[in-house]
N, C-alpha and C positions, 0 to 999 in steps of 0.2 A: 551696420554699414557694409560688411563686408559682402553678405549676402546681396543689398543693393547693385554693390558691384558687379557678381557673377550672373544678377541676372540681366542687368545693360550689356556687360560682355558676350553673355548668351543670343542674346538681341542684336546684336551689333556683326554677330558672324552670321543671321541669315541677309540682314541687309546686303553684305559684300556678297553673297550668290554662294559662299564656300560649304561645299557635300556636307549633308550633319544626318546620319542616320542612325543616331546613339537611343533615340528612342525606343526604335524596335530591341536595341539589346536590354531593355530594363523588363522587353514580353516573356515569358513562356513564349515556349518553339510553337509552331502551329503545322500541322500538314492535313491534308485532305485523299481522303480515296478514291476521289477522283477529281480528274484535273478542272479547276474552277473559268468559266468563262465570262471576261469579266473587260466592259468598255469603260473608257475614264475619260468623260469630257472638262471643260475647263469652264468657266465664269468669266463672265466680261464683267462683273459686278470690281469697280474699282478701276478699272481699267479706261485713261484717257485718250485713245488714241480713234483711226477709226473701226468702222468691223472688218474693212479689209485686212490692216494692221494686227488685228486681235485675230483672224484666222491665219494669216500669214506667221506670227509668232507661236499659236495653240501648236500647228501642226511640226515648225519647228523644232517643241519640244519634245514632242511623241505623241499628244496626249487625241484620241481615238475620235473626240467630234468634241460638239462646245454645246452649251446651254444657254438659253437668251430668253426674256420674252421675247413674245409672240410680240410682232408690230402690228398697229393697228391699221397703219397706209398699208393698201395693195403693193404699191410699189416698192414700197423698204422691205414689204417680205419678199416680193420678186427678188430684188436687188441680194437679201439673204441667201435664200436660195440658190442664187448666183454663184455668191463666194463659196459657199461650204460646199455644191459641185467641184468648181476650181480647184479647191485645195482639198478636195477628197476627204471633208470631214464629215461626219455624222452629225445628226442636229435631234437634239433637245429640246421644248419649249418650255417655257412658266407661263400659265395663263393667274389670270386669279378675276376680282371683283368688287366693284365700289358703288358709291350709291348716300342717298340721305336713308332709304327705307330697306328693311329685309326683300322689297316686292325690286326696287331698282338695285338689288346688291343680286340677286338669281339672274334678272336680265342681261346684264353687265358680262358677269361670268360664262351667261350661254354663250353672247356674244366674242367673246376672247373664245371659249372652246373652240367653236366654230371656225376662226381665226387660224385657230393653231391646226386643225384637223384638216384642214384646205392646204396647210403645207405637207403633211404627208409624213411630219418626225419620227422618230424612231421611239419617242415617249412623253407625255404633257405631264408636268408638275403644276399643281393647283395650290394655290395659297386661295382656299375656301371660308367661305363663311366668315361667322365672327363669335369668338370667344360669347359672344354676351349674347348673342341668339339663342330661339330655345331650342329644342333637339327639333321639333316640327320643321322651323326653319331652314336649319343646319342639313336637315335629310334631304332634302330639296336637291343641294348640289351633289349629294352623293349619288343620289337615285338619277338625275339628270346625266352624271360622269359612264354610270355603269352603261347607264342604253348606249351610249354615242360610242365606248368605249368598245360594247359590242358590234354595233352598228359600222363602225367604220374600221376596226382588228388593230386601233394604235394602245397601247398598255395609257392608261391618265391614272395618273397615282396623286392621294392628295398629304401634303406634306404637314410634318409635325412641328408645326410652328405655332411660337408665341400668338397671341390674337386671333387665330383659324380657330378650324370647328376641333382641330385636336393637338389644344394645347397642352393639356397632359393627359395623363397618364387612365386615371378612371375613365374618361370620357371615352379617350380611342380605344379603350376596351369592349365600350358600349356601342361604337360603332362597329368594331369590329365582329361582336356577337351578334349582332339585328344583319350584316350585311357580306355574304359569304361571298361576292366578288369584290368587296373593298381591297385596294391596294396602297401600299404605304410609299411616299416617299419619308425616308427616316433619316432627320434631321435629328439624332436625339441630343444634340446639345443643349435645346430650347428648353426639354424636360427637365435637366439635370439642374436648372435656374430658377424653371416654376416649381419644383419639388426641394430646392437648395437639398439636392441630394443625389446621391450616385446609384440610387432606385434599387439598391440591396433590398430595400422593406416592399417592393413592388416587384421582385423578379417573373412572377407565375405571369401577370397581367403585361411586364416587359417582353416575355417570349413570345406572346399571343401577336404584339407587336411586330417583332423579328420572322416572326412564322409568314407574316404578310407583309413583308416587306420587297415589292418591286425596284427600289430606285434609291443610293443614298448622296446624302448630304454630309463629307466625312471631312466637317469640321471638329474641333475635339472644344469643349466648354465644360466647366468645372458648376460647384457649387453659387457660386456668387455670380457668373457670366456667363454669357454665350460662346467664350473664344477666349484661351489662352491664348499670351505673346505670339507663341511657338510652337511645333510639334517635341520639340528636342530638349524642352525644360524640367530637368528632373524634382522642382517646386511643385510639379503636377504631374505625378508618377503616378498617385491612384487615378486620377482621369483619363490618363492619356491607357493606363490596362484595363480600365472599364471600356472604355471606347472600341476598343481594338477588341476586348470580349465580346460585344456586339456585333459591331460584323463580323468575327470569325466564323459566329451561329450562321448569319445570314448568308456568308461567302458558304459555308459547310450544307444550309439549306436547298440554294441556288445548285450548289453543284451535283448533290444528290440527286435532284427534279431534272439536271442538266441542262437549265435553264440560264438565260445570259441573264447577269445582272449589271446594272450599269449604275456608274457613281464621279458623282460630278466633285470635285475641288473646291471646299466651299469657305475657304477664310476670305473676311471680309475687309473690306477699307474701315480706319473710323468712320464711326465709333463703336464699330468692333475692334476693330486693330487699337491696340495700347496706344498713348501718345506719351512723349516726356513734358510733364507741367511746364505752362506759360507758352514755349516756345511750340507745341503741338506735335514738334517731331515722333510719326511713326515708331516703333519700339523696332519694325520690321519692316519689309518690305511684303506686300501681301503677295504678288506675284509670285516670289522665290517661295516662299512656305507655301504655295498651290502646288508647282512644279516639285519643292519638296515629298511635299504628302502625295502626289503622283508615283514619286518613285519609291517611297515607302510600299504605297500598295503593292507595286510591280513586284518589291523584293521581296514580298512575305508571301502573294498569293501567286505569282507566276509556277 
């Protein structure tokens, strides 16, 4: 029971907004030989207000530009584009693809690339493919990303998510060998759920990962989920120093090449975010714990 308690009470202090960066003191120190350059946009993913509001509030809190899909109306990306001028943010897109057949799921996705590449972003994250396609299929989007990718100079990375083409672990290996401009957006929360494991027994095939990793996704997910409550729960002290092991590599990679890496905020609403039985109450506010994990980044990599 008691434990129950500490970790409502732990919950309880990021909903009120108050500083918790107890996390970082459970890491090893981290420094770098050279200094890391490093953008941190935010997610309107959970966020009800509108995108005025959500760029109006992103920029408030520091955080460098934002991430959105790509819209499909002309005029909601005009309208986009609008605001992130205004408030001086930098812009991200998600493209990705749907479909009854593997032949309307490639269309789809050109489609949305195409979308995203007419606004001019600073980088496209693809939610690609599908888990249950065969590699034929699957190479389709990749080989489509690199030409456009070169063809128009914007970085498209495609992301480590459950149900894409690189849901875990062997597979974006296999990608990653067959295709020497692949780049990652690295989500590795998703892996640590479909392997229920913290990828000690996958480290060589993990690095291969980390070595191509253009763009993260620095949610923190354990064995059993994609997303603990919190960043600051020490119930989840081997996840939250796996996690921060990874991109350390990748912040250390980045800085070496002297190359910006950019990483977006990515705790989610339920039914990622915990709820308390019956009543569905959040465990947290996802907001605060974005804006948390903002400033974590800031203290450890600045």
């Amino acid at each position: 029971m008691s434990n129950r308690r500490n970790f409502i009470k732990k919950s309880a202090i990021v909903t009120g907004g108050i500083p918790f960066l107890g996390s970082l003191d459970l890491l090893p120190s981290f420094k770098l030989n050279q200094k890391a350059n490093i953008e941190i946009y935010n997610t309107n993913w959970g966020f009800s207000g509108s995108t005025e509001e959500f760029c109006a509030k992103s920029k408030a809190e520091g955080y460098d530009g934002i991430e959105l899909w790509c819209p499909r109306d002309e005029a909601d990306r005009k309208e986009m584009l609008a605001l992130t001028e205004k408030y001086q943010l930098k812009l991200g897109l998600l493209a990705g693809n749907s479909g009854a057949t593997p032949a309307e799921n490639i269309s789809s996705f050109k489609s949305a690339i195409q979308n995203a590449i007419s606004c001019k972003p600073a980088f496209i994250n693809c939610h690609s493919g599908k888990d249950f396609f065969t590699y034929d299929q699957n190479k389709q989007f990749i080989e489509y990303t690199i030409g456009e990718s070169n063809k128009s100079g914007i970085p498209i990375h495609h992301e480590t998510h459950r149900g894409r083409i690189l849901y875990n672990v062997p597979i974006a290996e296999k990608f990653i060998s067959a295709y020497e401009a692949l780049t990652l957006t690295l989500d590795i929360s998703h892996w640590t759920v479909v392997h229920e494991s913290l990828l000690a027994n996958q480290a060589k095939a993990v690095q291969k990962a980390l070595s191509r990793t253009g763009h993260i996704h620095s949610r923190i997910g354990f064995q059993e989920a994609p997303q603990i409550p919190n960043p600051d729960d020490d119930q989840y002290k081997a996840a939250i120093e796996a996690h921060f092991a990874w991109w350390d590599e990748v912040v250390r990679i980045k800085a070496e090449k002297q190359e910006t890496l950019t990483m977006t905020t990515e705790f989610g609403p339920p039914p990622y975010m915990w709820t308390q039985p019956y009543s569905k109450e959040p465990l947290a506010n996802v907001w605060d714990v974005n804006v948390q994990m903002m400033k974590m980044w800031r203290k450890r990599y600045d």
